[in-house]
Every structure is written in C-alpha cells, then in structure tokens.
LOPA-242781 format. One record per residue (C-alpha): x, y, z; residue number from 1; residue in one letter. Coordinates in steps of 0.25 Angstrom, whole numbers, plus 5000, padded with zeros to 4 digits. Each point is the difference from the previous one (the first is absolute). Example, Ala and Ser with C-alpha at 12.3 -4.5 7.8 and 13.67 -1.06 7.14 Angstrom:
{east->5049, north->4982, up->5031, pos->1, code->A}
{east->5006, north->5014, up->4998, pos->2, code->S}
// end
This chain:
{east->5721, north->5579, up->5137, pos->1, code->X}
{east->4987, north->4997, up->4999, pos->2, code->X}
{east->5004, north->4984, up->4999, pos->3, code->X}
{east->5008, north->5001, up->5012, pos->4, code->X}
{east->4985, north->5006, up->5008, pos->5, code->X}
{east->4995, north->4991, up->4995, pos->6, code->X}
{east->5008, north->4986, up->5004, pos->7, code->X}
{east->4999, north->5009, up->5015, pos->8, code->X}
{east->4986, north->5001, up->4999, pos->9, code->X}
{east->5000, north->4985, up->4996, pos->10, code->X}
{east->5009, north->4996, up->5012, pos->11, code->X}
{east->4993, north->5008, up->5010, pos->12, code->X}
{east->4986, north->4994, up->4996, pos->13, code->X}
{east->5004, north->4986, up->4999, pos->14, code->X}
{east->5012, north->5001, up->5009, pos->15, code->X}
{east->4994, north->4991, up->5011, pos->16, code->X}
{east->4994, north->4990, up->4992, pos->17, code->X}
{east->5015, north->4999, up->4992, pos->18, code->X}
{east->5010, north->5001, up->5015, pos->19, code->X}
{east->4987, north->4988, up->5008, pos->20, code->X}
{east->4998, north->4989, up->4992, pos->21, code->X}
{east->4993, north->4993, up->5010, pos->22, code->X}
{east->4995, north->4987, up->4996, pos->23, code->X}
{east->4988, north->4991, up->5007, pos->24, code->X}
{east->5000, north->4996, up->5014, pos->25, code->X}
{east->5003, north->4984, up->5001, pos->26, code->X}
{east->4996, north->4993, up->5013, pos->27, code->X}
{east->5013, north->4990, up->5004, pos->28, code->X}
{east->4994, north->4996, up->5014, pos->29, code->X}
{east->4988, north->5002, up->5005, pos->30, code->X}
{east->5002, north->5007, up->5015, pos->31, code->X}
{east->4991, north->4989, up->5006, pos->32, code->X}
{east->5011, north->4990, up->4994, pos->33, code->X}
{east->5011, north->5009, up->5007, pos->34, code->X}
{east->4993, north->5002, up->5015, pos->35, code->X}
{east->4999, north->4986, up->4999, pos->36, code->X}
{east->5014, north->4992, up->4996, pos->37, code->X}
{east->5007, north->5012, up->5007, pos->38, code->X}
{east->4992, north->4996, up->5012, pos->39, code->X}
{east->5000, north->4986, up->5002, pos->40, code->X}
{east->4998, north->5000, up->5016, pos->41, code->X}
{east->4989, north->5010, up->4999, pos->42, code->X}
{east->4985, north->4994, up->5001, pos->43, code->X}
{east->4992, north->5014, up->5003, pos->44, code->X}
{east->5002, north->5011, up->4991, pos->45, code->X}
{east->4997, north->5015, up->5004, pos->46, code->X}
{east->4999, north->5012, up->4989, pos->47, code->X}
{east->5003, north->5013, up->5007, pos->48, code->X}
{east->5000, north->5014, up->4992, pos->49, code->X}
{east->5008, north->5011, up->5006, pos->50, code->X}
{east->4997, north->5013, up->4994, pos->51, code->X}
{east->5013, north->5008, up->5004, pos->52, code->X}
{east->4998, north->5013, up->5009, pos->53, code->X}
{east->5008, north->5012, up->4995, pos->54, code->X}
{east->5013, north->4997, up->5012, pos->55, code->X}
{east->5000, north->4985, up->4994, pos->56, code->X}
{east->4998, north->5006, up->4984, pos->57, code->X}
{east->5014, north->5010, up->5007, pos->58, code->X}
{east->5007, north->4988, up->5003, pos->59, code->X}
{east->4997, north->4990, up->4990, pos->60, code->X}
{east->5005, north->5012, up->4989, pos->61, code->X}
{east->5012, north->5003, up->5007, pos->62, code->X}
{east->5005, north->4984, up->5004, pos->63, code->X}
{east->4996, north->4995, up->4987, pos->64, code->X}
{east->4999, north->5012, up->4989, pos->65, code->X}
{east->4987, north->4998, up->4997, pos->66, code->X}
{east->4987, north->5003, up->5000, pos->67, code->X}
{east->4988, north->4990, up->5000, pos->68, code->X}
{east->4991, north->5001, up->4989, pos->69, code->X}
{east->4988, north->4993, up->5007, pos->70, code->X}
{east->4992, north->5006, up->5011, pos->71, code->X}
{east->5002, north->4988, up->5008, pos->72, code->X}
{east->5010, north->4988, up->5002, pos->73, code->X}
{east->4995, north->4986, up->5001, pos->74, code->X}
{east->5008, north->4991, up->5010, pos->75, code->X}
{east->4997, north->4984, up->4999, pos->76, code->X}
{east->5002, north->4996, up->5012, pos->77, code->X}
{east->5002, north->4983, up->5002, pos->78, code->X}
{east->4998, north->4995, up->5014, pos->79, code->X}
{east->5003, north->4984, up->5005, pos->80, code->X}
{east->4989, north->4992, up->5008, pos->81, code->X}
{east->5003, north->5008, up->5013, pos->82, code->X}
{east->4999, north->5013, up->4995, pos->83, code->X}
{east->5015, north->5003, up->4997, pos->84, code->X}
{east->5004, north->5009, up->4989, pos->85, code->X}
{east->5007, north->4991, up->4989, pos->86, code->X}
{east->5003, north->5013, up->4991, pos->87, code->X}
{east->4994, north->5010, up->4992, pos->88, code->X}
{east->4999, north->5001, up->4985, pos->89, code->X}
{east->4999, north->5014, up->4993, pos->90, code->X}
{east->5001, north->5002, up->4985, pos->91, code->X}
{east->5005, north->5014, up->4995, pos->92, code->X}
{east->5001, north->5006, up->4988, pos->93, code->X}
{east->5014, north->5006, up->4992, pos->94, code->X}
{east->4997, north->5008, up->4990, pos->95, code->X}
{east->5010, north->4998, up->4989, pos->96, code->X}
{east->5000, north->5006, up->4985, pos->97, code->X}
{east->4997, north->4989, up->4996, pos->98, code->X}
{east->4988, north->4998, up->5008, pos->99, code->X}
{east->4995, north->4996, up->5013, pos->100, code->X}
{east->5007, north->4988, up->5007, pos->101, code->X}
{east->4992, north->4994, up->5014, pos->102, code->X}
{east->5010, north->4992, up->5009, pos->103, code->X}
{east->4992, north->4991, up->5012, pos->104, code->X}
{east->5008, north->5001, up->5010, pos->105, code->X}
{east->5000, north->4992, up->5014, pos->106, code->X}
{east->5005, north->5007, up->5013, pos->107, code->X}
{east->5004, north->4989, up->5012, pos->108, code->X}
{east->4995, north->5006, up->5014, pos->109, code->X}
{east->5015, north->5005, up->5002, pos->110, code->X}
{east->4998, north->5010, up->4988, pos->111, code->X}
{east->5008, north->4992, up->4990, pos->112, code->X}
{east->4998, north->4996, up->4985, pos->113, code->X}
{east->4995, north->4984, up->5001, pos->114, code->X}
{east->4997, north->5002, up->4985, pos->115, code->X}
{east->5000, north->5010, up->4987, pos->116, code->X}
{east->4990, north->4994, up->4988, pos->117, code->X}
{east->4996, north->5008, up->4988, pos->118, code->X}
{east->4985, north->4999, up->4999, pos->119, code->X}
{east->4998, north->5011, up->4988, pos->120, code->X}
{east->5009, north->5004, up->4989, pos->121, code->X}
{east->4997, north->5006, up->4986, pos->122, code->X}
{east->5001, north->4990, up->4988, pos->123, code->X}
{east->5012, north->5007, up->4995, pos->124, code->X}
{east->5008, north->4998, up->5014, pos->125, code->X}
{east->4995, north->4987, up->5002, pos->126, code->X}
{east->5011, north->4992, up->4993, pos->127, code->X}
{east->5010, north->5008, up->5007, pos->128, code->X}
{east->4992, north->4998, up->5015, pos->129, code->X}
{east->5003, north->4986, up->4995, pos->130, code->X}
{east->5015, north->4998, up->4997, pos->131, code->X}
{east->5001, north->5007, up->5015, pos->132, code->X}
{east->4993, north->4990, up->5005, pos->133, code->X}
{east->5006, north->4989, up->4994, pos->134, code->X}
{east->5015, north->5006, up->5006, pos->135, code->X}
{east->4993, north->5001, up->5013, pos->136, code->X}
{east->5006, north->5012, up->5004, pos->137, code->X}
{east->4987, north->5005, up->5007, pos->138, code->X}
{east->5002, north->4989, up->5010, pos->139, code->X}
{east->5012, north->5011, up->5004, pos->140, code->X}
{east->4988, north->5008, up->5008, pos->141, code->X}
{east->4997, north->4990, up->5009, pos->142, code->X}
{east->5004, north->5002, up->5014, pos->143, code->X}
{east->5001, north->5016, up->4997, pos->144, code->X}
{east->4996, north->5011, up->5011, pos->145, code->X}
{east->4998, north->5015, up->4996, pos->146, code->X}
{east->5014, north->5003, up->5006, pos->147, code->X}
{east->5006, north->4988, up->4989, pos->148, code->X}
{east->4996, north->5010, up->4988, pos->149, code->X}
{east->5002, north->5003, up->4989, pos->150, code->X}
{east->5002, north->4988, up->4994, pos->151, code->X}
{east->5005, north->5000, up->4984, pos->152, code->X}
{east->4997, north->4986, up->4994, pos->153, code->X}
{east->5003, north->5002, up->4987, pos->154, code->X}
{east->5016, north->4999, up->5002, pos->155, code->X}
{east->5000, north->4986, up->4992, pos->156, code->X}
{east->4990, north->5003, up->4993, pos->157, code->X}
{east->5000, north->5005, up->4985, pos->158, code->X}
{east->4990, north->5011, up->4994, pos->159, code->X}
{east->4987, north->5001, up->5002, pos->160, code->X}
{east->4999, north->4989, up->5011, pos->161, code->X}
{east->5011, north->5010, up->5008, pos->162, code->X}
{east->4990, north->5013, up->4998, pos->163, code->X}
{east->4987, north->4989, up->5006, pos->164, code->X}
{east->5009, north->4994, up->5011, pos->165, code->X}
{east->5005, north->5014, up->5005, pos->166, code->X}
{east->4984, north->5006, up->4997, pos->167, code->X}
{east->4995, north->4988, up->5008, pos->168, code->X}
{east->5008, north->5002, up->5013, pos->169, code->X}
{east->4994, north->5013, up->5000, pos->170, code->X}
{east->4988, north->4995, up->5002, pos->171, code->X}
{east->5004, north->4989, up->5009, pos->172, code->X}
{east->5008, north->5013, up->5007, pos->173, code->X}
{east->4985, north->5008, up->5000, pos->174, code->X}
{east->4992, north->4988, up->5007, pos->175, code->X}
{east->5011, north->4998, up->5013, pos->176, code->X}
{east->4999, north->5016, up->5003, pos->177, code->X}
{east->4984, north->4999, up->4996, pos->178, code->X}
{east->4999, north->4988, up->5012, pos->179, code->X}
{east->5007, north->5006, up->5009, pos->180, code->X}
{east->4994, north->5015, up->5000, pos->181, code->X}
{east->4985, north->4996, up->4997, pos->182, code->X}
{east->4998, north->4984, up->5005, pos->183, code->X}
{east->5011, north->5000, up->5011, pos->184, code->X}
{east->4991, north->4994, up->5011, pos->185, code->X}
{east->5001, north->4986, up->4990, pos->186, code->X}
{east->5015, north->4999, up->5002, pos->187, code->X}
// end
C-alpha cells in the first residue's frame, strides 16, 4: 500500500514533466523571410494589431473552436506601388503535446490561403515538419476559404508527419477565421 502512495504521489508530482516533453524552440524561417517571398508584388508593408472585442473574441471561439492566447493579433498587410492590398500574412500558434508549432500564413485579398509555412517548431518535431514538407502536402491549403475546412493532410502521410500536417491545418484554419473576424477591411 504504502508503494503504491507513493508511485501516485511520484506520478502526480512529476506528472507534467513525464506527459510534456517539450523540447527548445527552433526558428525554420524568419517571419520577415515569409512576408517577404509570399509577397512578391507587394513594396509597402503595414503591421496592424487588432486586439479582439468580446463579440469578435464570441465569434472567433465558436467558428474556429478557439481562443486566442495573445491580447492582440498582428496582421501584415503588403500593398503594391498604387496602394492595392497584395495579401496579408498572419502567424498563429497550435499548441501540440509536443510543443508549440507557428505556421505563417498568407491570405489573398479574396480571403484565400496563398501560402502556409512553418516558421517555429520544437527540435523534436522539426524532422517530422521536414518530411511533410518535402511531400508537399501543405501546398494542399492553397487556395482554401474558411467554408473549404477542415482539411486532413495527413491521408498519405505516415506517423508523426500525419499528426503535424492535420496540427498545421488547424492553424492555417485559425488565421482564415482570425482575417476575417478581426482584419476584414484588408480583404
């Protein structure tokens, strides 16, 4: 008996160390690099932080099942020599147990996908982020609009590159329903 306290006390005291083994953060793109080759036309460049009122916070939960875990959302918005919108470039976060995955991800002015990059992964899923890349299955979100989700990449795919293609169209998911609710005036 007093074993078995004692493995409970051990599991509830090191619990979430043992269940998260969350390893370092490793940069895969830098978000200028993304805003940049994703928006090729574009020659001004405008950052715009939307902090989300409590009807838009309402909304963006019940569309995307989720709830920002910034105060504010930061919108990249490239603009061509006369002033028309190009795209815009968001880069939300998914949470996964194996860490935090951010996906860049470029909007065209009718509201769809142009473009889904990962820019931060931990090192344990990098190598996986890799092989999915090299399939080229993120190149399915192009062209997507809210209405087209959700979208499950990993129907080729084997393993772990599966569980980070399906994570990443979440994320790719999240920033469609973030332009549209907080930066619709760019679209």
């Amino acid at each position: 008996m007093r074993a078995a306290i004692i493995t409970v006390a051990c599991v509830l005291t090191l619990g979430g160390s043992v269940l998260a083994h969350i390893t370092p953060v490793v940069v895969l793109r830098r978000q200028a690099d993304v805003i940049r080759n994703t928006l090729p036309s574009a020659v001004r460049f405008e950052a715009t932080d939307v902090r989300p009122g409590q009807s838009q916070l309402e909304q963006i939960i019940s569309r995307a099942k989720y709830t920002p875990n910034v105060p504010s959302i930061r919108f990249y918005d490239g603009r061509d020599g006369s002033g028309r919108l190009v795209g815009t470039v968001l880069f939300p976060q998914v949470d996964t147990q194996h860490g935090p995955i951010e996906v860049g991800v470029t909007i065209d002015p009718d509201g769809a996908v142009r473009s889904a990059q990962v820019t931060r992964a931990t090192v344990e899923m990098k190598p996986w982020i890799l092989d999915l890349e090299r399939s080229n299955a993120l190149s399915q979100l192009d062209g997507k609009h809210a209405a087209d989700f959700p979208v499950h990449l990993g129907g080729n795919l084997g393993g772990m590159a599966a569980y980070m293609a399906d994570a990443i169209a979440q994320a790719v998911y999240r920033a469609v329903i973030l332009q549209q609710v907080l930066h619709p005036a760019a679209t």
